[in-house]
Backbone as a printed PyTorch tensor [residue, N CA C, xyz], in Angstrom:
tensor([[[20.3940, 23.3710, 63.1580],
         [20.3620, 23.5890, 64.5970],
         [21.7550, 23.3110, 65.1580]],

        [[22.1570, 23.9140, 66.3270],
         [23.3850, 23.8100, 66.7430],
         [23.1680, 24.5300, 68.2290]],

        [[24.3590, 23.7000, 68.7110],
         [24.2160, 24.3760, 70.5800],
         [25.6640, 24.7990, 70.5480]],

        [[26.6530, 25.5500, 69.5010],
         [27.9440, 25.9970, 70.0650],
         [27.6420, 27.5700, 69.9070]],

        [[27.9290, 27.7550, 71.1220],
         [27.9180, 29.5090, 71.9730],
         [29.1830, 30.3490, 71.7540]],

        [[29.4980, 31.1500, 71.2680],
         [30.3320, 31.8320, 71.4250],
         [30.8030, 32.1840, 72.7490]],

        [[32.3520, 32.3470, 72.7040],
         [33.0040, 32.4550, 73.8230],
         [31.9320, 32.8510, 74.6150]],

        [[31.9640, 34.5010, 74.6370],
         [31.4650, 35.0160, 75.9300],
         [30.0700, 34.6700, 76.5630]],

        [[29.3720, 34.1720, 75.1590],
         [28.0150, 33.4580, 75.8810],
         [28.4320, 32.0240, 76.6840]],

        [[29.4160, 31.3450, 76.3060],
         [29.8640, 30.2600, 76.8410],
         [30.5300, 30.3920, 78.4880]],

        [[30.7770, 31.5300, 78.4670],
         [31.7030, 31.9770, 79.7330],
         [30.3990, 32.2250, 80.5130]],

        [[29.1180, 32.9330, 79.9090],
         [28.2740, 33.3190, 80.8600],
         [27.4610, 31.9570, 81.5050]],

        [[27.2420, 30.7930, 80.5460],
         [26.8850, 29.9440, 81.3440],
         [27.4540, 29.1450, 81.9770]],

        [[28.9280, 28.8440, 81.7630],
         [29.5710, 28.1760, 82.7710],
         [29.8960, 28.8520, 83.8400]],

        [[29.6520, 30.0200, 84.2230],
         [30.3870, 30.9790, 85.3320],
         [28.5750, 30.5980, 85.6560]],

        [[27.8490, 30.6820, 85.2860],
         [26.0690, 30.0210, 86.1440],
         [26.2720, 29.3180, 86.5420]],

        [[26.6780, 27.9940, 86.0670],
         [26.4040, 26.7330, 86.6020],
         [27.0870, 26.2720, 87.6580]],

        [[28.5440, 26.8580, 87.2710],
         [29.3960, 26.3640, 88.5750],
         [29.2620, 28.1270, 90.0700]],

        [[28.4300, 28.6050, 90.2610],
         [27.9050, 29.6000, 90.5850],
         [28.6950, 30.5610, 91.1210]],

        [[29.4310, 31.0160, 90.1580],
         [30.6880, 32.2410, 90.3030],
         [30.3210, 33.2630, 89.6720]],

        [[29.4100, 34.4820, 90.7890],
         [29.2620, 35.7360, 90.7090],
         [29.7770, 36.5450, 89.6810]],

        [[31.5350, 36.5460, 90.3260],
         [32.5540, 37.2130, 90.0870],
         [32.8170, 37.3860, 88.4390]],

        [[32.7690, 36.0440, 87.6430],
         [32.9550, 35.0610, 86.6250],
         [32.0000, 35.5770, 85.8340]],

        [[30.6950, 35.6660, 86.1410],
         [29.4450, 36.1540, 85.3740],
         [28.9390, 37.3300, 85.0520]],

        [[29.5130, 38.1520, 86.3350],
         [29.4240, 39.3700, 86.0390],
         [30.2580, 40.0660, 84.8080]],

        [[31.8150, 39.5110, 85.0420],
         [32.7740, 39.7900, 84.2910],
         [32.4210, 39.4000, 81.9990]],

        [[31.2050, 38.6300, 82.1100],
         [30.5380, 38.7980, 80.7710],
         [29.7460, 39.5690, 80.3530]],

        [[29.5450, 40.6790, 80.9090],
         [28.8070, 41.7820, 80.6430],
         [29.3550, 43.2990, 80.5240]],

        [[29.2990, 44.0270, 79.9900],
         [29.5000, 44.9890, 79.6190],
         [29.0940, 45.8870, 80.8510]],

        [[30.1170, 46.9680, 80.8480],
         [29.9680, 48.2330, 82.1590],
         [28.5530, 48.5240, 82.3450]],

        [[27.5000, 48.7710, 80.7350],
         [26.9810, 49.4070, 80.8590],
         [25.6640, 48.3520, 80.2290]],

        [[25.7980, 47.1700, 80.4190],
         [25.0310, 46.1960, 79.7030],
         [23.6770, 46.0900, 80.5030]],

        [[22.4310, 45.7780, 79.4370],
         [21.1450, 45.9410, 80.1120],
         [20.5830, 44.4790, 79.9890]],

        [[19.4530, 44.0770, 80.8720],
         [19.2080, 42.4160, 81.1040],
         [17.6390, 42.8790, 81.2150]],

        [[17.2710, 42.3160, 80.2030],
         [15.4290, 42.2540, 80.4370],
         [14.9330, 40.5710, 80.4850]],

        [[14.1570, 40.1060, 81.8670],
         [13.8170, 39.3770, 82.3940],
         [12.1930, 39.4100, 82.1970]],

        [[11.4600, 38.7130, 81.1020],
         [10.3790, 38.8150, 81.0690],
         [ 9.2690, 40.4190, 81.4190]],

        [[10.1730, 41.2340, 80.7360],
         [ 9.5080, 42.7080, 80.6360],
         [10.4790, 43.5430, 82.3360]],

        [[10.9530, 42.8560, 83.0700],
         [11.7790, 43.6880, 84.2730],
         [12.9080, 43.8380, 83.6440]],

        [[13.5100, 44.9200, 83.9610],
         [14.8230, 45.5520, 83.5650],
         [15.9260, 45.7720, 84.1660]],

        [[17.2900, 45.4340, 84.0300],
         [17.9830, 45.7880, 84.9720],
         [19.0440, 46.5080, 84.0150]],

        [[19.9580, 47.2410, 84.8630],
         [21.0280, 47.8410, 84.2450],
         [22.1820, 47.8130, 84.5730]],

        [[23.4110, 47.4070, 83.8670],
         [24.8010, 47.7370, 84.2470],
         [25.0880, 46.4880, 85.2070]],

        [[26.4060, 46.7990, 86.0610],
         [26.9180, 45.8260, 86.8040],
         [25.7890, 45.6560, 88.0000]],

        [[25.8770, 46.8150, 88.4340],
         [24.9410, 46.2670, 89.8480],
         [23.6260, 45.7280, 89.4270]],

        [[22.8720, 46.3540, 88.3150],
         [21.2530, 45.9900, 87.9930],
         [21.2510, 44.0780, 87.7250]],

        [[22.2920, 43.8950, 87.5450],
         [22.4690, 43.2980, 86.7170],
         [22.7180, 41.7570, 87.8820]],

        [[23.7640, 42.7510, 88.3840],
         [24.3990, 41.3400, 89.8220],
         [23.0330, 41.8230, 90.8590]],

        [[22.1800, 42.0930, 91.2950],
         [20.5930, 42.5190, 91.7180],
         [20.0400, 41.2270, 90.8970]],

        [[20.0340, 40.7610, 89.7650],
         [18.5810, 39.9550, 89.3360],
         [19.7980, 38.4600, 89.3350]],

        [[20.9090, 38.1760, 89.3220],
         [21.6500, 37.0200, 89.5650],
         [21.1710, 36.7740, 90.8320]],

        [[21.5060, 37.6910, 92.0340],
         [21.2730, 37.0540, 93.0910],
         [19.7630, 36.9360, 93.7850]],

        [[18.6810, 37.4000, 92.5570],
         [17.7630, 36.7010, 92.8910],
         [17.0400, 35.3510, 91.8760]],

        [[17.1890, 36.0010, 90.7290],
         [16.7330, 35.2650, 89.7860],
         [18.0370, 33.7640, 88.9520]],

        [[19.5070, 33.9700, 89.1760],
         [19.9660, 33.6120, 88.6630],
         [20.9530, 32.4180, 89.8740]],

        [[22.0650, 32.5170, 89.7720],
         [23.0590, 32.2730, 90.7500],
         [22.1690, 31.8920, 92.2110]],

        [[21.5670, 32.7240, 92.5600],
         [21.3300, 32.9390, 93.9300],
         [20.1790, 31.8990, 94.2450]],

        [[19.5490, 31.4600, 93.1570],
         [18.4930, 30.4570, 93.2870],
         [19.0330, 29.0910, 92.5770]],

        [[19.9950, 28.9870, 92.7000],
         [21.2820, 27.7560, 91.9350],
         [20.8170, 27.1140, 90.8760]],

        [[20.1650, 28.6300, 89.6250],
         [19.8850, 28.1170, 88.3470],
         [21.0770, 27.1900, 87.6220]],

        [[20.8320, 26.6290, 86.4970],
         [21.3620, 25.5340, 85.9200],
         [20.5400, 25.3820, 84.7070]],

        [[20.7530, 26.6020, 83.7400],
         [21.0180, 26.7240, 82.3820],
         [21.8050, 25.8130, 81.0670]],

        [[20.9410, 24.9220, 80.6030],
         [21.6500, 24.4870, 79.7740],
         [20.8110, 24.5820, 78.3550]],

        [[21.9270, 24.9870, 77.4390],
         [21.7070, 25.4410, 75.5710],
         [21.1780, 24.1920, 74.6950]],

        [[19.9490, 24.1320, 74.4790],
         [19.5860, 23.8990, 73.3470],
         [19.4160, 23.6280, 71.9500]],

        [[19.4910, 24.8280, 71.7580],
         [19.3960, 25.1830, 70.1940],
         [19.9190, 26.5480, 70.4610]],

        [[21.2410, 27.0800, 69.4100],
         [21.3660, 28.6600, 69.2960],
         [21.0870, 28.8010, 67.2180]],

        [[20.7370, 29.7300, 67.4090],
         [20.8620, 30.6060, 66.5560],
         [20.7550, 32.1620, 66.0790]],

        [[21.4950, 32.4290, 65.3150],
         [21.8670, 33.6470, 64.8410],
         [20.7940, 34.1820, 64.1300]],

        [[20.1960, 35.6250, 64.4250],
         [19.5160, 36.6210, 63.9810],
         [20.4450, 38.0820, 63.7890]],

        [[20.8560, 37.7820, 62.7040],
         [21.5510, 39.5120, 62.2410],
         [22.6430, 39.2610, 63.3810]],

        [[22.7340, 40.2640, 64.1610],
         [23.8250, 40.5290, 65.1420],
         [22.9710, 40.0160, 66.5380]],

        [[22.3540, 39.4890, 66.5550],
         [21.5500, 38.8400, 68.1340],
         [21.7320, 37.2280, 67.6840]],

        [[22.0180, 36.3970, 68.9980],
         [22.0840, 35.1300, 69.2220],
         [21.0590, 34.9610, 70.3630]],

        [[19.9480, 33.9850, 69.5800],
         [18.7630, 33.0970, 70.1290],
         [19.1010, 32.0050, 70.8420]],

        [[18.6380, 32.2830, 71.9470],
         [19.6940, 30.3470, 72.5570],
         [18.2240, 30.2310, 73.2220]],

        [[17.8100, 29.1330, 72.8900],
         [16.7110, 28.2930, 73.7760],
         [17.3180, 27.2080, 74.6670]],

        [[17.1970, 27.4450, 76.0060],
         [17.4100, 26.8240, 77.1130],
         [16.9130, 25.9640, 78.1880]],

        [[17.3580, 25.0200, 78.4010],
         [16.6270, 24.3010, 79.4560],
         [17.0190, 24.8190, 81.0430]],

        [[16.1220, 24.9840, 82.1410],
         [16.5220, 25.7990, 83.0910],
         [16.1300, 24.6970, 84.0940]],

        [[16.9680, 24.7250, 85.4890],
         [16.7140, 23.5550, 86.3280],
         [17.3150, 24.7080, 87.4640]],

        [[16.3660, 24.6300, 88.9050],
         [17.2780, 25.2660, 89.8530],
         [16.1480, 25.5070, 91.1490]],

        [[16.1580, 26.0340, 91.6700],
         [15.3320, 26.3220, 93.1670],
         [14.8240, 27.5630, 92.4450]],

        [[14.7780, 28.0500, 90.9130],
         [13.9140, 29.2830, 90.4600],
         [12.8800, 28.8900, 89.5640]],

        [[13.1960, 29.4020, 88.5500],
         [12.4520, 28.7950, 86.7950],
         [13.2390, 27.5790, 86.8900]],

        [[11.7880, 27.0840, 86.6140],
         [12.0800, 25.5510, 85.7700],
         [11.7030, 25.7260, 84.6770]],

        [[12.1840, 25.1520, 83.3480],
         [11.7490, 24.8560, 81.8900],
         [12.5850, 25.7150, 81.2600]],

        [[11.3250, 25.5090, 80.3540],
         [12.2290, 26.1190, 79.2670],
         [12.1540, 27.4490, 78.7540]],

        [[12.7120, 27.9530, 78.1140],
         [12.8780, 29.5500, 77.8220],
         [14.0100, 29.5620, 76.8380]],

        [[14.1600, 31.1940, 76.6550],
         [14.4710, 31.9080, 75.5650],
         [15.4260, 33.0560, 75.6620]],

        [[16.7310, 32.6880, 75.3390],
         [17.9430, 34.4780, 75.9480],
         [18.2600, 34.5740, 74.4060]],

        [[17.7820, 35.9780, 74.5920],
         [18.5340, 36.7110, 73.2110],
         [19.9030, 37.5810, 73.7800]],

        [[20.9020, 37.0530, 73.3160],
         [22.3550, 38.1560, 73.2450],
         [22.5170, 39.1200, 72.6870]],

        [[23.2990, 40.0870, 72.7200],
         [23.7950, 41.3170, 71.8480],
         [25.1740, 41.1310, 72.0160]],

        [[26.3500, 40.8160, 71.8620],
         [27.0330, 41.4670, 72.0290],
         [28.1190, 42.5350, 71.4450]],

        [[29.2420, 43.1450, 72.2020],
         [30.0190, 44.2790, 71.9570],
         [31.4400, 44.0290, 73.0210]],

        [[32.1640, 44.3650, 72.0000],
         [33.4190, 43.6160, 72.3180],
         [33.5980, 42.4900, 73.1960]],

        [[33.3710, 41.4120, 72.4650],
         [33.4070, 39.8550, 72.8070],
         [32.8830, 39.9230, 74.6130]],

        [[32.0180, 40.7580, 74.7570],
         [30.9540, 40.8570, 76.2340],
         [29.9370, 40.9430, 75.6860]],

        [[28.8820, 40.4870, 76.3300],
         [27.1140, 40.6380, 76.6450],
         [26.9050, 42.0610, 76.9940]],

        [[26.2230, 43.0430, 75.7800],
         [26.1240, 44.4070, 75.8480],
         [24.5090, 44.0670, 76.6510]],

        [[23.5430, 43.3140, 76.0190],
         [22.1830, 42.8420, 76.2030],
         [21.7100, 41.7120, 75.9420]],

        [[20.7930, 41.4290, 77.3760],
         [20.3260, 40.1110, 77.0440],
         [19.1250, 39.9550, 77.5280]],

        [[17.9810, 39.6330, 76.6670],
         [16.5090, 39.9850, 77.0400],
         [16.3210, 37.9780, 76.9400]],

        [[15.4400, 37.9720, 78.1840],
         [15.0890, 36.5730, 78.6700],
         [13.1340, 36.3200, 78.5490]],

        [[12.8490, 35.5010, 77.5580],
         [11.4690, 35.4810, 77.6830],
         [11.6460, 33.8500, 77.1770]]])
C-alpha cells in the first residue's frame, strides 16, 4: 500500500484543497472525461460544471489513502471532507501526457 500520486494526480489534489479552479482545471486534458457515480461530464467546461458543484465549489477536501496501480489506471481511495460528500470513495485516473485524460469517481 502506498499514498504517493503522481505528479499530475498530485497537482489535481492540491489545486482542490487549496481551492484553485484555474490550477485544477489545468490537470486535465482538452478533451478529458469525469464520471461521477454514473453522471458524465466532458472536456474543460463539463468538467469545471461538476467542480463548481460537486468539487471546489462545495470546499471538498480530498485526501489519498491508498493508491494503486491497475495496468495504465491509478486507484486512489480517498477520504472526502467538505460542505459535499463526506467519506469515503474511490477515483480511478487515466492519464495522457502527464494530464488526467479520465477520471471515473465511485
Amino acid at each position: 500500500m502506498t499514498t504517493t500520486l503522481l505528479p499530475p494526480i498530485q497537482q489535481f489534489f492540491d489545486a482542490t484543497n487549496r481551492g484553485d479552479s484555474k490550477g485544477f482545471l489545468a490537470t486535465f486534458t482538452p478533451d478529458a472525461s469525469l464520471t461521477d457515480w454514473g453522471r458524465h461530464f466532458h472536456g474543460h467546461d463539463g468538467i469545471a460544471s461538476w467542480n463548481e458543484t460537486d468539487n471546489i465549489g462545495v470546499q471538498s477536501h480530498p485526501e489519498a489513502t491508498e493508491v494503486k496501480q491497475d495496468g495504465h489506471r491509478y486507484v486512489v481511495t480517498v477520504q472526502v471532507a467538505g460542505k459535499g460528500f463526506n467519506g469515503t470513495g474511490r477515483m480511478t485516473f487515466e492519464l495522457k501526457n502527464d494530464l488526467i485524460s479520465r477520471l471515473v469517481i465511485d
